[in-house]
MMTF fields as JSON, N, C-alpha, C and O atoms, coordinates in Angstrom:
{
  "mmtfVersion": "1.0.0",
  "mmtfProducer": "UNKNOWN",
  "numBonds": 387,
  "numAtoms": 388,
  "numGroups": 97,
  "numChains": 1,
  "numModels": 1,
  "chainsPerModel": [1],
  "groupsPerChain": [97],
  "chainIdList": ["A"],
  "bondAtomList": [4, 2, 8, 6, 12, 10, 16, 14, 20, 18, 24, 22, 28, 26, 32, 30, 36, 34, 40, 38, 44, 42, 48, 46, 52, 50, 56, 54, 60, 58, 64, 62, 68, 66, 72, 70, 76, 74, 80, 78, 84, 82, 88, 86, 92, 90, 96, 94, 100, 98, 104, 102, 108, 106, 112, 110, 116, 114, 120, 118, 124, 122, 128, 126, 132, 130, 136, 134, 140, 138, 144, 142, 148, 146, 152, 150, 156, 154, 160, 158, 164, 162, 168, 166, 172, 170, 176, 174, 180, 178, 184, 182, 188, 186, 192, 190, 196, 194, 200, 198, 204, 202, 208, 206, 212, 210, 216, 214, 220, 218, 224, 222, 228, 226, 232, 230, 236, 234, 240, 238, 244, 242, 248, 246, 252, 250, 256, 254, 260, 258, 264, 262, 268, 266, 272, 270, 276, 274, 280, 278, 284, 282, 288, 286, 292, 290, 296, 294, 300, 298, 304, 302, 308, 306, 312, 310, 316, 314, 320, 318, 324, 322, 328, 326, 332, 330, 336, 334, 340, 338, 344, 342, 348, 346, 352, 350, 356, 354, 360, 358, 364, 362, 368, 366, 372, 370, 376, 374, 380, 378, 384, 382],
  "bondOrderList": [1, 1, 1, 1, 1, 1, 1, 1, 1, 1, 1, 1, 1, 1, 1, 1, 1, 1, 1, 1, 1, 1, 1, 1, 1, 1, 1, 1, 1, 1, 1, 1, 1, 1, 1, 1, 1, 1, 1, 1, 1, 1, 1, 1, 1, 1, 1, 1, 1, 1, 1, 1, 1, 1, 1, 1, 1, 1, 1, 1, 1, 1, 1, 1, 1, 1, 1, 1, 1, 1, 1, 1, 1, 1, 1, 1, 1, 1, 1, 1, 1, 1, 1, 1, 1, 1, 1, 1, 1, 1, 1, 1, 1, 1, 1, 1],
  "groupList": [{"groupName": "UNK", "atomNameList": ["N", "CA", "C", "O"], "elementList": ["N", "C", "C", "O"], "formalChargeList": [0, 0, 0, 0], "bondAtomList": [1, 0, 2, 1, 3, 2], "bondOrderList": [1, 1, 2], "singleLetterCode": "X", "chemCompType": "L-PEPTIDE LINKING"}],
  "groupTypeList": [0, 0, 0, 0, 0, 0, 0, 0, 0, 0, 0, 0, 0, 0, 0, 0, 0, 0, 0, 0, 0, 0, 0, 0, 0, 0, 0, 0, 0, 0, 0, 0, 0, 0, 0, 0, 0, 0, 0, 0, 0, 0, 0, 0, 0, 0, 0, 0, 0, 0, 0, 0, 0, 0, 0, 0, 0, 0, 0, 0, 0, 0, 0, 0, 0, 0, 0, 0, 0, 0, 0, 0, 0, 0, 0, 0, 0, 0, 0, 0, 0, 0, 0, 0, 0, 0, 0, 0, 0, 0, 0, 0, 0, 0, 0, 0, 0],
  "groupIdList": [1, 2, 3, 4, 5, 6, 7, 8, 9, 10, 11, 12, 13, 14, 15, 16, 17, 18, 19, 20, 21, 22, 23, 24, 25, 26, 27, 28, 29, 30, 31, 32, 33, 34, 35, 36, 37, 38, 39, 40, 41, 42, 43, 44, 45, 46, 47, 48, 49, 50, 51, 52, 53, 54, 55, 56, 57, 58, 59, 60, 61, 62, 63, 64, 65, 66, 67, 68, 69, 70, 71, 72, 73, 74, 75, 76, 77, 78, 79, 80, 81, 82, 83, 84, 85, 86, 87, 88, 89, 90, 91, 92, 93, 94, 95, 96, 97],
  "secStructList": [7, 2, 2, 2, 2, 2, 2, 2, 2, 2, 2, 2, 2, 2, 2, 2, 2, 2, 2, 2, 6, 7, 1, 7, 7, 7, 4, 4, 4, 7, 5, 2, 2, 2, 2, 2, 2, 1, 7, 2, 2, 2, 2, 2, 2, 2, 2, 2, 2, 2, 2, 2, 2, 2, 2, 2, 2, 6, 6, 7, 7, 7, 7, 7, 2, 2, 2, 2, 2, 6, 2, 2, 2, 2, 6, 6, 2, 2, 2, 2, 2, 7, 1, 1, 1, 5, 2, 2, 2, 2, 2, 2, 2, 2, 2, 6, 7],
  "xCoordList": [3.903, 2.675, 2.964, 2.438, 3.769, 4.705, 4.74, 3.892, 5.671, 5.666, 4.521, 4.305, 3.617, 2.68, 1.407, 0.55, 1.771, 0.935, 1.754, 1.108, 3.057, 3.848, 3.443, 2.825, 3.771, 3.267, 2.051, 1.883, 1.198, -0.465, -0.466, -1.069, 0.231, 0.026, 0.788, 0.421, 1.855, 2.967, 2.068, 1.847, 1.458, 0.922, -0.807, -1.501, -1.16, -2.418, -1.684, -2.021, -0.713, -0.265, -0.015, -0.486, 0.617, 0.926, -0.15, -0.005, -1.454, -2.698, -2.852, -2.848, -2.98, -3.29, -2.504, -3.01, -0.754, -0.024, 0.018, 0.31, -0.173, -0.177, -1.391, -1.367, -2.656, -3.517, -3.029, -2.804, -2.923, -2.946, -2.036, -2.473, -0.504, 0.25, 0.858, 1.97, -0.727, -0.699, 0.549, 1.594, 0.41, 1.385, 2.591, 2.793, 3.79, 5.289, 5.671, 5.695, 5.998, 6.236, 7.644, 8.272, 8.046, 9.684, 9.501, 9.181, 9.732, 9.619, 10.56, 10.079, 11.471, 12.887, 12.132, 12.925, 11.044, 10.394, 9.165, 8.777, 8.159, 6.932, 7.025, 7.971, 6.388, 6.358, 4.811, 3.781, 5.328, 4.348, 2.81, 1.827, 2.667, 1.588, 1.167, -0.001, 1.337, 1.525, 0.6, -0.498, 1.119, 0.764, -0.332, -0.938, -0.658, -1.741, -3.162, -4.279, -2.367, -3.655, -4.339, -5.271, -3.501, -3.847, -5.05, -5.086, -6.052, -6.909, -6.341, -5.196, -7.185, -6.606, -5.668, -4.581, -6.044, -5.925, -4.024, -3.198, -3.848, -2.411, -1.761, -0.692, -2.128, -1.139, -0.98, -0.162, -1.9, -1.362, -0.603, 0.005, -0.452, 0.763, 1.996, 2.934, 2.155, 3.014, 3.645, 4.825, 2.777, 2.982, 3.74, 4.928, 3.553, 4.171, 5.278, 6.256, 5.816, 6.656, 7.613, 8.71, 7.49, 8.158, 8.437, 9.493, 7.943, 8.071, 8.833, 9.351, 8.977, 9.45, 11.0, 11.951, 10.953, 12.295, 13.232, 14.431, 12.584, 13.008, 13.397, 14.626, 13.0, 12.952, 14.479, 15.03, 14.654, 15.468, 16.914, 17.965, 16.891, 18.121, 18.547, 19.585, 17.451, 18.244, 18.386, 18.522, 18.308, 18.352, 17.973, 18.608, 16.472, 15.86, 14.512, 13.775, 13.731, 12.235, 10.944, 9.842, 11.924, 10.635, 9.826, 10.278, 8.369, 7.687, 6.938, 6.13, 7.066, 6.316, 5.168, 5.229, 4.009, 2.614, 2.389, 2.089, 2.545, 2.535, 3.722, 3.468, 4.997, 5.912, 6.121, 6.953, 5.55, 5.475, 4.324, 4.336, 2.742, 2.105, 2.45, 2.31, 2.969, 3.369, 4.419, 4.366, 5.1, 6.072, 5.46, 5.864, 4.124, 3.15, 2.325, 1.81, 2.149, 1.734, 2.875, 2.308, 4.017, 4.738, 5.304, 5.416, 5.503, 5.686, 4.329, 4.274, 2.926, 1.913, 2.22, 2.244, 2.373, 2.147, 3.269, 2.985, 4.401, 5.409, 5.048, 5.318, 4.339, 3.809, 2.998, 3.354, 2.007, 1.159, 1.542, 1.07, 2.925, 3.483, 4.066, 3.208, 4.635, 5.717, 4.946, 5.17, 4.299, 3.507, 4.191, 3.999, 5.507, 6.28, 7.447, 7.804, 8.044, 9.258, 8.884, 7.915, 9.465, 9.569, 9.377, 9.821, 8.668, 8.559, 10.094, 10.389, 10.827, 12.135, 12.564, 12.944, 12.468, 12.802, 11.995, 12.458, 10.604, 9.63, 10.218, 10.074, 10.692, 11.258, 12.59, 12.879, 13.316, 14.418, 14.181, 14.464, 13.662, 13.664, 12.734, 12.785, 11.765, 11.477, 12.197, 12.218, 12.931, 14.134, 15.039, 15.349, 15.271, 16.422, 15.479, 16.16, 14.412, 13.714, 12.955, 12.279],
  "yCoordList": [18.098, 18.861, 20.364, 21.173, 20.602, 22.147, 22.507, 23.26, 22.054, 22.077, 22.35, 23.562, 21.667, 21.649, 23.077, 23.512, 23.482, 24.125, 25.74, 26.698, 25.698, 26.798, 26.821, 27.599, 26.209, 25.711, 26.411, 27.344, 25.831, 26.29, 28.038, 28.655, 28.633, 29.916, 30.919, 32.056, 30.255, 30.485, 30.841, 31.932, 29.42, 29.901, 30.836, 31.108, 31.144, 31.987, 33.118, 33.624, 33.365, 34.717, 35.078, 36.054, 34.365, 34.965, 35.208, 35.923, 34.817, 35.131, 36.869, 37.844, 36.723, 37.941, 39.028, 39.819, 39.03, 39.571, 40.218, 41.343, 39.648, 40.172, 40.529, 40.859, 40.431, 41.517, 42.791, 43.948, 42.338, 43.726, 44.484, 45.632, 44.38, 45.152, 45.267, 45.14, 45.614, 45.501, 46.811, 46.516, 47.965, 48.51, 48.437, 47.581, 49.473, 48.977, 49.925, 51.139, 49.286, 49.772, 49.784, 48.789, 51.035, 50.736, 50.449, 51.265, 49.331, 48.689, 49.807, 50.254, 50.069, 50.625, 52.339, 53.104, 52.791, 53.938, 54.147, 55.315, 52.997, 52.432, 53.069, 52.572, 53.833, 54.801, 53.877, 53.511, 53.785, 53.135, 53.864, 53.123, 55.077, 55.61, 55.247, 55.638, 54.849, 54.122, 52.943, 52.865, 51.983, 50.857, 50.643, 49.574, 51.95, 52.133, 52.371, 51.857, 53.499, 53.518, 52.372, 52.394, 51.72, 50.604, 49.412, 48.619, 49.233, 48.067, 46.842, 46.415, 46.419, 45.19, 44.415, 43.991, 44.238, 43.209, 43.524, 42.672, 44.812, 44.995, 45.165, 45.559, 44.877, 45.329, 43.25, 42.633, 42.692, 41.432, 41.005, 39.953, 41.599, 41.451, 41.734, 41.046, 43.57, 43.417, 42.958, 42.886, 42.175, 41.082, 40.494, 40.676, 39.851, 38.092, 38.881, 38.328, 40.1, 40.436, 40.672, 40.582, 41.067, 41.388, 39.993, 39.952, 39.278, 38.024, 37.095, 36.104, 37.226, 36.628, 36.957, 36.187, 38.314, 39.228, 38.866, 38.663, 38.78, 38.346, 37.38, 37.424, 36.317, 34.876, 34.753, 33.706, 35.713, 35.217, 35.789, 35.248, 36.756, 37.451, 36.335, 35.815, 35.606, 35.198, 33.177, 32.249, 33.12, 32.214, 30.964, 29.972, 31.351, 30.285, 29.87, 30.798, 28.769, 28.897, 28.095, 27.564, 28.423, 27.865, 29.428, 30.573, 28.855, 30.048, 29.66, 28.732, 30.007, 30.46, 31.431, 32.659, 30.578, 31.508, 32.436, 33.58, 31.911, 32.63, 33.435, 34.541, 33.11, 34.21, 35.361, 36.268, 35.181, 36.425, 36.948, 38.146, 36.353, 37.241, 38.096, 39.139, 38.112, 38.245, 40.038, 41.262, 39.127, 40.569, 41.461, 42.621, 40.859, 41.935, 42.845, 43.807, 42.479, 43.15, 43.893, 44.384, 43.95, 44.724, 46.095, 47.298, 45.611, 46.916, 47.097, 47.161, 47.247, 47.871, 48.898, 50.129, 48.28, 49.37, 50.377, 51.563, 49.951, 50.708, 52.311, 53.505, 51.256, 52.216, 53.336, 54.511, 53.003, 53.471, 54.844, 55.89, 54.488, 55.928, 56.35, 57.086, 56.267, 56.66, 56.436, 55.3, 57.087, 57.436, 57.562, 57.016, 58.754, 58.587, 57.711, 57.704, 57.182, 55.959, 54.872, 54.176, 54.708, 53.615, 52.543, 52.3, 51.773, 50.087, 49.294, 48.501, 49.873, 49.283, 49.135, 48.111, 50.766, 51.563, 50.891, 50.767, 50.34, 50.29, 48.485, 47.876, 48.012, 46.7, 46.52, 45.484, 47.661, 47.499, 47.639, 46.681, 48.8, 49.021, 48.122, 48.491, 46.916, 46.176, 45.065, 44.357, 44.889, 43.352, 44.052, 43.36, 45.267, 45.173, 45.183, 44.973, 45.337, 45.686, 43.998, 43.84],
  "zCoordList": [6.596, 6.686, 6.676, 5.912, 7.52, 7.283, 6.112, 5.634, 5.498, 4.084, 3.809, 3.8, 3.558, 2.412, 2.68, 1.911, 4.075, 4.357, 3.758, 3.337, 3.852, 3.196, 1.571, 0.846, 1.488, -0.188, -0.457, -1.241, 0.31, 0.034, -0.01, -0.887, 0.972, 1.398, 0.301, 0.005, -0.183, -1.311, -2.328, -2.855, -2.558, -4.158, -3.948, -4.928, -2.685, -1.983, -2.773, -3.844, -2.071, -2.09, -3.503, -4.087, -3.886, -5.391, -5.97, -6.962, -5.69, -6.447, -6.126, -6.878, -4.683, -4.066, -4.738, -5.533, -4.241, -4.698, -6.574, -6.981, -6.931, -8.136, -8.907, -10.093, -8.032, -8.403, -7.178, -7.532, -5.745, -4.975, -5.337, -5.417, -5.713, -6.021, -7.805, -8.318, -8.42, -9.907, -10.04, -10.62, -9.586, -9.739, -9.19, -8.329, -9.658, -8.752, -7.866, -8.067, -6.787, -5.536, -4.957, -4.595, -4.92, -4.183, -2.626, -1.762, -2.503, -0.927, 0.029, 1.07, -0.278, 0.29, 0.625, 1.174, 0.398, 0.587, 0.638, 0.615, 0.728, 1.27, 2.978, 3.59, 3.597, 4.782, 5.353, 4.787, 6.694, 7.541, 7.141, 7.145, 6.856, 6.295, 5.107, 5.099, 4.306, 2.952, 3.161, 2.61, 4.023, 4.042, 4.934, 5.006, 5.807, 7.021, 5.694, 5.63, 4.677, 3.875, 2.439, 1.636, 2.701, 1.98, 1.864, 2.804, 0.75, 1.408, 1.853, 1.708, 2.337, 2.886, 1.839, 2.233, 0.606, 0.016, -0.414, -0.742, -0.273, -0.367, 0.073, -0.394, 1.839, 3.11, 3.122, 3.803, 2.28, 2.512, 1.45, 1.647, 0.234, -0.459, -0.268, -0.673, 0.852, 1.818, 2.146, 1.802, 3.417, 4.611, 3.764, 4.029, 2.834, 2.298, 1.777, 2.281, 0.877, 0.732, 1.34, 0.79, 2.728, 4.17, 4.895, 5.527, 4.896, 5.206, 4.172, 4.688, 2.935, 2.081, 2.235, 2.37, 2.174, 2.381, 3.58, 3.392, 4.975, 6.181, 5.907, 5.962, 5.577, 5.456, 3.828, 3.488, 3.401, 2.337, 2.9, 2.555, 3.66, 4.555, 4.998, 4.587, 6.295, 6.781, 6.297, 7.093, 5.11, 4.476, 5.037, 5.394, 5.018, 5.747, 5.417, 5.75, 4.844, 4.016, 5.086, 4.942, 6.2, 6.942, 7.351, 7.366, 7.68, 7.975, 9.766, 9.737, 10.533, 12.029, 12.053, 12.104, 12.002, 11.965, 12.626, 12.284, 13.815, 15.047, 15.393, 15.869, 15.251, 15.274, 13.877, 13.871, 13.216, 12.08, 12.286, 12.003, 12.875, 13.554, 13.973, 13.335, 15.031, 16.312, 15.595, 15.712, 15.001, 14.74, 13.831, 13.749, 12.842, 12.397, 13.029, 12.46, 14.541, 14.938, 16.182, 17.159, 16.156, 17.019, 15.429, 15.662, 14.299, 13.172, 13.406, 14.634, 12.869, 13.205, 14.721, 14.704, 15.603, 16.645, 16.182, 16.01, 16.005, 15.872, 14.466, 14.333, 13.788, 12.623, 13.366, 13.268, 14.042, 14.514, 14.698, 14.251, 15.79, 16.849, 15.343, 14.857, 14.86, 13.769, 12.162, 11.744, 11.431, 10.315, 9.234, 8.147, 9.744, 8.476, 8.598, 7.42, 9.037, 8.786, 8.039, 8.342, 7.243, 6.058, 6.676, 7.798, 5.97, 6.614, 7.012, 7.906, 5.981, 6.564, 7.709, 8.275, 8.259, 9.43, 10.408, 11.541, 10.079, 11.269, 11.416, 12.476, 10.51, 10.396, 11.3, 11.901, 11.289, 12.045, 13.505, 14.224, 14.059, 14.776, 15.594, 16.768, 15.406, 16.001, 16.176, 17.183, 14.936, 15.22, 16.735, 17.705, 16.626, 17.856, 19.288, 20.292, 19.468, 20.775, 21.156, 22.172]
}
């Protein structure tokens, strides 16, 4: 059921994703401000990109709803205080805290 529910969200996203981020985006310099001004529909192409990314580091294809919540909303706050640091940056500095 896991599965299938990854699956479902997989091929969601790719819909989303490739209208929200019709243009190209260097992830590696995407600034928490960047992504604060974004409509919705491309802070969730984002998300799945950031999550895709996490998830391929650490070579692993399961997904935790609630724990990638969870850490979407600890980079958000982090963004919050910090406007200009790169999503990377706002990525790191929540994995160590």
């Amino acid at each position: 059921m896991i599965r299938l529910v990854s699956i479902a969200i997989a091929v969601a996203g790719i819909g989303l994703t490739s209208q929200a981020l019709a243009a190209e985006v260097d992830m590696s310099k995407l600034t928490c401000k960047d992504v604060g001004d974004m409509p919705a529909a491309k802070t969730i192409g984002v998300a799945m990109w950031v999550n895709g990314y996490v998830h391929g580091k650490a070579g692993s294809a399961m997904i935790d709803g609630d724990k990638a919540h969870a850490n979407a909303e600890k980079v958000a706050a982090y963004c919050k205080k910090n406007a200009t640091s790169t999503l990377a940056d706002a990525m790191e500095a929540v994995s160590k805290s």
